[in-house]
Every structure is written in C-alpha cells, then in structure tokens.
DSSP file (Angstrom, degrees, kcal/mol; ACC not computed):
  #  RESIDUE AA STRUCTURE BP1 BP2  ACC     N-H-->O    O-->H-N    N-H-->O    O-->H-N    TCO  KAPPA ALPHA  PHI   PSI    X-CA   Y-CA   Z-CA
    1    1 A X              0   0    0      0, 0.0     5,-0.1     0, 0.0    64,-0.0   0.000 360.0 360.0 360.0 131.7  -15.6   43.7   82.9
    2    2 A X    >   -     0   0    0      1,-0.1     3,-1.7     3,-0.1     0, 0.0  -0.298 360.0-120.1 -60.2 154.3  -13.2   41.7   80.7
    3    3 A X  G >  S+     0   0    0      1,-0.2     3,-1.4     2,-0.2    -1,-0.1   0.847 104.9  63.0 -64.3 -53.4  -11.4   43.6   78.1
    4    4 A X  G 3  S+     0   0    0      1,-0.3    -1,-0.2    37,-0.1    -2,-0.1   0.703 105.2  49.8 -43.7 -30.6  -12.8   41.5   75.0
    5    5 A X  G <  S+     0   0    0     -3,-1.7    37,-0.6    36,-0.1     2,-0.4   0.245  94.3  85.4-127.9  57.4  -16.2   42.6   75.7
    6    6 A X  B <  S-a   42   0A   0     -3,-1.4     2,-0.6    35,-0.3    37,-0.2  -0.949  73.9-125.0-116.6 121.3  -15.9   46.0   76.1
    7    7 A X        +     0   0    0     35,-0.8    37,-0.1    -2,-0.4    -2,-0.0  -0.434  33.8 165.4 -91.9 139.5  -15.9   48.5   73.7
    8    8 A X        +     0   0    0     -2,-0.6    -1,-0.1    35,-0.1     2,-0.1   0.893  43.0  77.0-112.5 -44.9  -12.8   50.9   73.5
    9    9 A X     >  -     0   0    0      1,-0.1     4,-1.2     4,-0.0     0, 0.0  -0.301  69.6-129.4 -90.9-174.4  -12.3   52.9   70.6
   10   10 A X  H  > S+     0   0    0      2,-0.2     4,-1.5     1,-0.2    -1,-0.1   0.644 110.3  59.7 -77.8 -30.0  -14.3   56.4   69.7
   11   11 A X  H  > S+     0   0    0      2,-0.2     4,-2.1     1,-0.2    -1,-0.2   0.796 106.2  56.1 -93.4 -25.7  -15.3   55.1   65.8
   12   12 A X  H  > S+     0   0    0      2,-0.1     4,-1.6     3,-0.1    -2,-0.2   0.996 110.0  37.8 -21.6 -81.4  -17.1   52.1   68.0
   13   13 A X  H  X S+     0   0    0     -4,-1.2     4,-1.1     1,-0.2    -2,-0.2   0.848 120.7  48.8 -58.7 -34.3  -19.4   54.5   70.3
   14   14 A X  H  X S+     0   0    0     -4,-1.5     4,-1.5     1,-0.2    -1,-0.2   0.982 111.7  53.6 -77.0 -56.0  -20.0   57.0   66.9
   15   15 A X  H  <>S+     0   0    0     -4,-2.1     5,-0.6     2,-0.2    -2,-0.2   0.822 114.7  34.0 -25.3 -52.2  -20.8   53.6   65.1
   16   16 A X  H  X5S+     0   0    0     -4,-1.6     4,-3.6     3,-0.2    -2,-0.2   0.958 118.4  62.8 -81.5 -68.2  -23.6   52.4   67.6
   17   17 A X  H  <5S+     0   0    0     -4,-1.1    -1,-0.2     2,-0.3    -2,-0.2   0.422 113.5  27.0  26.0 -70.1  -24.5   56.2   67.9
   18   18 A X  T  <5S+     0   0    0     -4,-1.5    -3,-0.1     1,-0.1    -2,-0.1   0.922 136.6  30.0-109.1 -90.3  -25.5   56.9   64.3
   19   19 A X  T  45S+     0   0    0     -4,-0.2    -2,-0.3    12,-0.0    -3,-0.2   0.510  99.8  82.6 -40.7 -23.9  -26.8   52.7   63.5
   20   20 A X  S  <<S-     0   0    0     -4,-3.6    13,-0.2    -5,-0.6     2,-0.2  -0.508  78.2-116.7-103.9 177.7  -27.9   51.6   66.3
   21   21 A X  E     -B   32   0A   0     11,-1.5    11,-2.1    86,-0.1     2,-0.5  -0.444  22.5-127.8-110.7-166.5  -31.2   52.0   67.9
   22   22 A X  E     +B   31   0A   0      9,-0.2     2,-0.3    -2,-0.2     9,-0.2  -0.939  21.3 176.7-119.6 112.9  -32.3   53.7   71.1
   23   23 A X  E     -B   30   0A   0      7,-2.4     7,-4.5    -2,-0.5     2,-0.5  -0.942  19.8-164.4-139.2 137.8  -34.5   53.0   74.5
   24   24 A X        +     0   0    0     -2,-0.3     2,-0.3     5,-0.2     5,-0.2  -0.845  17.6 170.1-120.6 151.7  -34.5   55.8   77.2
   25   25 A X    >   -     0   0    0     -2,-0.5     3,-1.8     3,-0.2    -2,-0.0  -0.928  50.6-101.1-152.6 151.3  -35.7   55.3   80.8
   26   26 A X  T 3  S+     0   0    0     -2,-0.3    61,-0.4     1,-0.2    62,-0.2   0.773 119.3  56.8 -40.7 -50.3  -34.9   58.6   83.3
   27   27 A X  T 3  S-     0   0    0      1,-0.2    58,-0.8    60,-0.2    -1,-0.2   0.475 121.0 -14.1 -80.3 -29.8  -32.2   57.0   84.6
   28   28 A X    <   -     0   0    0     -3,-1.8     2,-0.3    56,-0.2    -3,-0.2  -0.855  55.9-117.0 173.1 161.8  -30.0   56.1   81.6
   29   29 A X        -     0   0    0     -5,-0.2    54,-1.7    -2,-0.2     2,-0.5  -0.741  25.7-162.3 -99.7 121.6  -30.0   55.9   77.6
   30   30 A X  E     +BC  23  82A   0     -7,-4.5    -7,-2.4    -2,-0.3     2,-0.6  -0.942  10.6 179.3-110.9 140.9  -29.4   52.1   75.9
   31   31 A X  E     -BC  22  81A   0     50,-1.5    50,-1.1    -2,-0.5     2,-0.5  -0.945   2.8-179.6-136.0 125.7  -28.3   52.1   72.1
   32   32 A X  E     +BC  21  80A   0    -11,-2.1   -11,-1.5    -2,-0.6     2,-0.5  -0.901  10.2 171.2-120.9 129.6  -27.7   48.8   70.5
   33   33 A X  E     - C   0  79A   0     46,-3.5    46,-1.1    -2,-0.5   -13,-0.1  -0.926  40.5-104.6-138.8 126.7  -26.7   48.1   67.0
   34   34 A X  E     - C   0  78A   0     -2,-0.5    44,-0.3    44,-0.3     6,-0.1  -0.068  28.3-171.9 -26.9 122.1  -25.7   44.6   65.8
   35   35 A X        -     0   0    0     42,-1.3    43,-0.2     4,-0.2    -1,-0.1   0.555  37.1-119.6-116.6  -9.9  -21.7   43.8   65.2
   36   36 A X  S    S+     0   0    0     41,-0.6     2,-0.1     1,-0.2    42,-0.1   0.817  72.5 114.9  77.4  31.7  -21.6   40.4   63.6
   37   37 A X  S    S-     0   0    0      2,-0.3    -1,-0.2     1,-0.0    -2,-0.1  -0.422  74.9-108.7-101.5-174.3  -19.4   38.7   66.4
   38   38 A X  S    S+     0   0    0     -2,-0.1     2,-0.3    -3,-0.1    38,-0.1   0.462  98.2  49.2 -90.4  -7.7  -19.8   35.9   69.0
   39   39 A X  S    S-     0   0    0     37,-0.2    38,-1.0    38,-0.1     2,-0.9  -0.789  80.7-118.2-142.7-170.3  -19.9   38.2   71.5
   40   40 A X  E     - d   0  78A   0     -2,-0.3    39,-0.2    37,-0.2     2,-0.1  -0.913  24.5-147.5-133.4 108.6  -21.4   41.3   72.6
   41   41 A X  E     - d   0  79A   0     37,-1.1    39,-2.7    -2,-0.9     2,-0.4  -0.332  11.5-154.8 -68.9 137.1  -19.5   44.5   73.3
   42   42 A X  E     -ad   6  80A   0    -37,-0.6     2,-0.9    37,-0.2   -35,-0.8  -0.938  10.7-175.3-131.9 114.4  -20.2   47.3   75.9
   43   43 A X  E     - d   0  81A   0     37,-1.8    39,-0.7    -2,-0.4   -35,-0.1  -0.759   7.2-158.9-123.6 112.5  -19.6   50.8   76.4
   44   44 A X  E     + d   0  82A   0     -2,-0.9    39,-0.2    37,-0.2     2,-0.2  -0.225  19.0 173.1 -78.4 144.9  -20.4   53.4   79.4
   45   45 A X  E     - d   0  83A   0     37,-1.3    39,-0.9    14,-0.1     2,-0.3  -0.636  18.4-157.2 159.6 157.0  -20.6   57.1   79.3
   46   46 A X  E     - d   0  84A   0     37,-0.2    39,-0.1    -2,-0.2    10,-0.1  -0.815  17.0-134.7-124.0 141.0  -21.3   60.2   80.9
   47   47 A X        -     0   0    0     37,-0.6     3,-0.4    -2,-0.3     4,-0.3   0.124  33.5-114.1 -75.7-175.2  -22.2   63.6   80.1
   48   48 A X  S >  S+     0   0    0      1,-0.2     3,-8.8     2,-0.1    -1,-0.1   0.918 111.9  86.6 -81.1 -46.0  -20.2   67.1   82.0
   49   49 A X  T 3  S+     0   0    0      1,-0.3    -1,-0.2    -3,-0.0     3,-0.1   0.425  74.5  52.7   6.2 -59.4  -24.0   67.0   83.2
   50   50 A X  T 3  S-     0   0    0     -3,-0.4     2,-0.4     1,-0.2    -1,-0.3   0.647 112.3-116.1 -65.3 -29.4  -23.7   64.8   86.0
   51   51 A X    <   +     0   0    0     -3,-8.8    -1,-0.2    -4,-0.3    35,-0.0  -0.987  59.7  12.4 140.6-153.6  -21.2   66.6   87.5
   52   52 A X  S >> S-     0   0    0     -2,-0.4     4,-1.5    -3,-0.1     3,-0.9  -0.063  78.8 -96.1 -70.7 165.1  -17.5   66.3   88.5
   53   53 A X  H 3> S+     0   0    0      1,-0.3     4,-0.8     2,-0.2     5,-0.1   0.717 121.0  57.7 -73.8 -19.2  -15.4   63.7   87.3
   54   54 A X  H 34 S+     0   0    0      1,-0.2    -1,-0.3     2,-0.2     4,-0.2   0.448 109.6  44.9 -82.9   9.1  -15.9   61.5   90.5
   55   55 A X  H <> S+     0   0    0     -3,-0.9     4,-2.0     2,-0.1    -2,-0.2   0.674 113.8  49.1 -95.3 -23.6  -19.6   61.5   90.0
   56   56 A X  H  X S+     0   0    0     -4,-1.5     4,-1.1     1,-0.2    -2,-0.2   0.804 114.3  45.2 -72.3 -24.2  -19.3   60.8   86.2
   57   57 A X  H  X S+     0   0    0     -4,-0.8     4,-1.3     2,-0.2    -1,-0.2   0.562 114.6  52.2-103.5  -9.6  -16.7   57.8   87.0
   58   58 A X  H  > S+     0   0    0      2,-0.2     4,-1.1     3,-0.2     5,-0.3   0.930 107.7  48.6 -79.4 -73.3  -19.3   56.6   89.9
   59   59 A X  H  X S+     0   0    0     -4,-2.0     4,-1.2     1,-0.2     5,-0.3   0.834 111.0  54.6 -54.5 -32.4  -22.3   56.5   87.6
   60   60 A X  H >X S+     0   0    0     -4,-1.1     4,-3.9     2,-0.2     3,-1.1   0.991 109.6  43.3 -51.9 -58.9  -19.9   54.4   85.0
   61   61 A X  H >X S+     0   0    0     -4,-1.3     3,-0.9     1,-0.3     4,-0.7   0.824 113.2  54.2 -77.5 -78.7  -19.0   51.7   87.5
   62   62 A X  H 3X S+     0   0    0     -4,-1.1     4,-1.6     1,-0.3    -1,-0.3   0.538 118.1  38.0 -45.3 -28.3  -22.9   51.5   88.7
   63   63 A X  H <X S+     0   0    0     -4,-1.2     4,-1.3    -3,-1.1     5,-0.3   0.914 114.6  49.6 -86.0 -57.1  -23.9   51.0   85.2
   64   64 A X  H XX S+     0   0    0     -4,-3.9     3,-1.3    -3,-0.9     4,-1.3   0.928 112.8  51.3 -47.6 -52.0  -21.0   48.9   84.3
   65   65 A X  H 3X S+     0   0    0     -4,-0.7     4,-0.8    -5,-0.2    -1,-0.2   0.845 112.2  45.2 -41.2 -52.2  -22.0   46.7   87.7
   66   66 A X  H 3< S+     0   0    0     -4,-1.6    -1,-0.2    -5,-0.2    -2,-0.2   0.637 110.7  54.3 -77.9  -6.3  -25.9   46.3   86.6
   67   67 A X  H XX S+     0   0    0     -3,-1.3     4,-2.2    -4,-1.3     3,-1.3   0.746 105.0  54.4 -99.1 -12.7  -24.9   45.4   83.0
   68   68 A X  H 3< S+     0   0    0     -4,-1.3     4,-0.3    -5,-0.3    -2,-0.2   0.723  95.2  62.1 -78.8 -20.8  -22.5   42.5   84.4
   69   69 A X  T 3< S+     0   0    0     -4,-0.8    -1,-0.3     1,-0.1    -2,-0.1   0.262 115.2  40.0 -83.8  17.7  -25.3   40.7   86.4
   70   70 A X  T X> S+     0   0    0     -3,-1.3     3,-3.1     2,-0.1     4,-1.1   0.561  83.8 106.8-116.5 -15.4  -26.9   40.3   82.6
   71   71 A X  G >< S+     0   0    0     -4,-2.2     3,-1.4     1,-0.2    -2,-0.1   0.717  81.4  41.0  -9.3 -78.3  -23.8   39.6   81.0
   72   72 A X  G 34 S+     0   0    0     -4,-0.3    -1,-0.2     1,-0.2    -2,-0.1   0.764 114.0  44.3 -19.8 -52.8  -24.7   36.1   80.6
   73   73 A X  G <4 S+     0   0    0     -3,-3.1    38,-3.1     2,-0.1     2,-0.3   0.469  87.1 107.9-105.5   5.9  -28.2   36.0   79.5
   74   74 A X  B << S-E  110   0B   0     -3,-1.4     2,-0.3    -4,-1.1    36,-0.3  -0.631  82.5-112.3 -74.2 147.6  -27.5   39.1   76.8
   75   75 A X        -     0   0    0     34,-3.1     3,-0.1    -2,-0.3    -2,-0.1  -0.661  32.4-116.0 -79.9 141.3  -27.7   37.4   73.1
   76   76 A X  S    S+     0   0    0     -2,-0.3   -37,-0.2     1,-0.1   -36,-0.2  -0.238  87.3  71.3 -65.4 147.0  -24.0   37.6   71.7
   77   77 A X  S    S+     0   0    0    -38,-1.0   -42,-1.3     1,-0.4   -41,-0.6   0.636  72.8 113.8 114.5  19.9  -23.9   40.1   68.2
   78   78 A X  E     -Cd  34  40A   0    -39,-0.5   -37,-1.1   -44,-0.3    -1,-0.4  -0.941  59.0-156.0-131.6 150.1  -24.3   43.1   69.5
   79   79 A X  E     -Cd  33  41A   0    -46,-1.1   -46,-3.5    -2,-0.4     2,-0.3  -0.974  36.0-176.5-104.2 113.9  -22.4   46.7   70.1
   80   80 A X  E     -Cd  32  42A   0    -39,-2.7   -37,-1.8    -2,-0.3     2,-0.3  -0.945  10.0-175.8-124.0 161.2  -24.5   47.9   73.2
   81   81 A X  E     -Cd  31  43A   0    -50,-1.1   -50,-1.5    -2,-0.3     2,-0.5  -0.981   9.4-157.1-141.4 136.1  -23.7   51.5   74.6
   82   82 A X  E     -Cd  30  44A   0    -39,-0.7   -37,-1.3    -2,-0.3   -52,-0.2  -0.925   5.9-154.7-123.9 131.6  -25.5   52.8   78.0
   83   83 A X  E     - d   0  45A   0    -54,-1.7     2,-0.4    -2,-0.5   -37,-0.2  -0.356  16.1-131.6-107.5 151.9  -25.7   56.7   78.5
   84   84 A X  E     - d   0  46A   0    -39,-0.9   -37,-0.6    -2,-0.2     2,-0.3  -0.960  16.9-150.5-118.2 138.9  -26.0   57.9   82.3
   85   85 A X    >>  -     0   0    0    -58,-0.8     3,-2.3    -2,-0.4     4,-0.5  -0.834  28.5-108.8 -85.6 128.6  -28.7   60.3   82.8
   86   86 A X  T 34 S+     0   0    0     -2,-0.3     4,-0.5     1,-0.3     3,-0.1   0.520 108.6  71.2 -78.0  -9.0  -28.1   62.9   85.6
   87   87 A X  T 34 S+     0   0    0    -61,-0.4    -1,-0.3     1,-0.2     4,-0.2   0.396  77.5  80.3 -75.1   5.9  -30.9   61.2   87.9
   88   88 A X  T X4 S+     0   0    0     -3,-2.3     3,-1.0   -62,-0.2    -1,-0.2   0.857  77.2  61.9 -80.4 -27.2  -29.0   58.4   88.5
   89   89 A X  T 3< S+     0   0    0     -4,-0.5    -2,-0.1     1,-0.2    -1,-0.1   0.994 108.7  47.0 -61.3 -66.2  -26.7   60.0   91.3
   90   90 A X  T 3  S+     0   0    0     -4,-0.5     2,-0.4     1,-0.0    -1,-0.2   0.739 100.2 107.7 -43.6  -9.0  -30.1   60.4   93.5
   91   91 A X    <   -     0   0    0     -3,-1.0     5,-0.1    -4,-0.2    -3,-0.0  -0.566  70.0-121.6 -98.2 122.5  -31.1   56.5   92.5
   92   92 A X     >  -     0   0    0     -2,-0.4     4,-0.9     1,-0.1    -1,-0.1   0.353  25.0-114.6 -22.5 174.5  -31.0   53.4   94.7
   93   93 A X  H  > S+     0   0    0      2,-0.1     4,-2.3     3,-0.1    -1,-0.1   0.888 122.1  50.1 -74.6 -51.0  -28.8   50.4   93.8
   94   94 A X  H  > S+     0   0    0      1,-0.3     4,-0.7     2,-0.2     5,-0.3   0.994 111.1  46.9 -75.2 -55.0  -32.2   48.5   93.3
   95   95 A X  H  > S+     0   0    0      1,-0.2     4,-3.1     2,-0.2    -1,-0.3   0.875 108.8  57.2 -30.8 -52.6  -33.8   51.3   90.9
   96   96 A X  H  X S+     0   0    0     -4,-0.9     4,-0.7     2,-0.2     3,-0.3   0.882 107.9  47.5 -51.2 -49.8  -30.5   51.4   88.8
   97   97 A X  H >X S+     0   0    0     -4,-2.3     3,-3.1     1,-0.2     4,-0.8   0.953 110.3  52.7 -56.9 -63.7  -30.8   47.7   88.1
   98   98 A X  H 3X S+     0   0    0     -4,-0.7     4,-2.3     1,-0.3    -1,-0.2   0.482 106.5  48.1 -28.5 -38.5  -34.2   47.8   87.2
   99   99 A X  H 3X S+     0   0    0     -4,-3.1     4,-1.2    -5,-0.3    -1,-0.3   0.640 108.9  50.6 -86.8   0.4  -34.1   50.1   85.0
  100  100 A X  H <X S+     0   0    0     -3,-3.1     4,-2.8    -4,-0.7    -2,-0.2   0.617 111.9  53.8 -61.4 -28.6  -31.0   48.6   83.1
  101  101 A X  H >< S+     0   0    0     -4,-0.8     3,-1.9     2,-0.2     4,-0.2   0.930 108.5  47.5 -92.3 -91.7  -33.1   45.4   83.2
  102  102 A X  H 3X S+     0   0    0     -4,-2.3     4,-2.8     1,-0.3    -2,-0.2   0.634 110.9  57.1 -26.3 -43.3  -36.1   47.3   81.5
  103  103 A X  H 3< S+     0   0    0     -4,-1.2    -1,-0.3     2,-0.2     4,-0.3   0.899 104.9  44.5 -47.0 -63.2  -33.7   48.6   79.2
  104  104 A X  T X< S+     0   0    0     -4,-2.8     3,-4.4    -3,-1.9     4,-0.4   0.929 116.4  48.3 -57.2 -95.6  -32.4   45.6   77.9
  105  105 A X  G >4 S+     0   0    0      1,-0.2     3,-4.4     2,-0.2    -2,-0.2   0.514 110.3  50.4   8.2 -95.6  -36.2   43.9   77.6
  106  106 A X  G 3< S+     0   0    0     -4,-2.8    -1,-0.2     1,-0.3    -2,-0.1   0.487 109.8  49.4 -58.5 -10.7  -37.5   46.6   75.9
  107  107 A X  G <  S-     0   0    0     -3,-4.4    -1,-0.3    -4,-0.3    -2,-0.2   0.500 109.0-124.7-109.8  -7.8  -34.3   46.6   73.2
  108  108 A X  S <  S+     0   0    0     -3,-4.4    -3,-0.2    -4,-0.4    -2,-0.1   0.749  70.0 131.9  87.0  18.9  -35.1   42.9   72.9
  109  109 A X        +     0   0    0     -4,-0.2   -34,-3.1    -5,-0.1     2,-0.3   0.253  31.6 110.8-113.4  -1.4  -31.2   41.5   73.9
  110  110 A X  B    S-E   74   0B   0    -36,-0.3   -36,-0.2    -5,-0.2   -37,-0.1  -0.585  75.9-117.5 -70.8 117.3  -32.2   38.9   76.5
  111  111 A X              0   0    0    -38,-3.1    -2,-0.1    -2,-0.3   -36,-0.0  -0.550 360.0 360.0 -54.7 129.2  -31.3   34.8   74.6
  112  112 A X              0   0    0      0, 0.0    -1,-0.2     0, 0.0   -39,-0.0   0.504 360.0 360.0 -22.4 360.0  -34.3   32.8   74.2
C-alpha cells in the first residue's frame, strides 16, 4: 500500500482508537473516524494473541491485501484502522475478504 495512505504514527491509531467508531465481525475489528483530507488513511494491527511474530505479520499483509481490492471504492476523509482477531489464522482467503467487505458496508465507507 502506498505510503500516503497509510497511517504511521502511534498518536494516529490512539486518535481513531478513542474518536472513531467501531464494527466487529470474528475475524477482525474496523474503527473509522473522519480526518478532513482527500484521502483516506489505513492502519493494521495485531494483538501477542495471535501468536508469534510471523503469524501476527501474516494476518497484517492478509488484511492489508483485502483492504486494497476496496481501496478505490472507499470514500476519501477518513482514518480507518482494522484490528486482526485471532480466528483469522484458521480463515480462508475468500472468508477474510468478506468479512472486510461486511466491515466496510456496515461502517458505511463505500462512495455513492
């Protein structure tokens, strides 16, 4: 994911954290809170939960992978940050998207 729409520092992720609001599906946690840009910022993470650090850095790039086929069709203005759940290491490719896809829908972040 390009660097511009990624979110990097720590006072970000506490920002969307404590403002933004929240949609859970088993599989992983979305919180979005509005940023007043053109473009819409993204940030992955994983709890010790999941496991070792190559299963936490595995569940990142699957999440990071399902949020880039919506890239496009998300509406710009937003700080979005997507939580990995520890059933995502059992979960298909096709489950993960779907629920990422639900996620978004349900948070409202799809453009007319």
């Amino acid at each position: 994911m390009n660097r511009k729409y990624r979110l990097t520092n720590s006072s970000d992720f506490q920002r969307v954290r404590h403002t933004g609001k929240s949609f859970a599906h088993p599989l992983a946690i979305l919180l979005a809170s509005a940023n007043n840009l053109p473009i819409s910022r993204f940030g992955f993470t994983t709890g010790k939960a999941l496991g070792s650090a190559v299963r936490r850095n595995r569940a990142k790039r699957l999440l990071r992978e399902a949020i880039r086929e919506h890239v496009a069709a998300i509406e710009p203005g937003w700080d979005i940050v997507v939580i990995a759940r520890p059933m995502i290491m059992e979960s298909s490719w096709s489950e993960i998207l779907l629920a990422i896809t639900n996620l978004i829908q349900r948070a409202g972040l799809f453009g007319k």
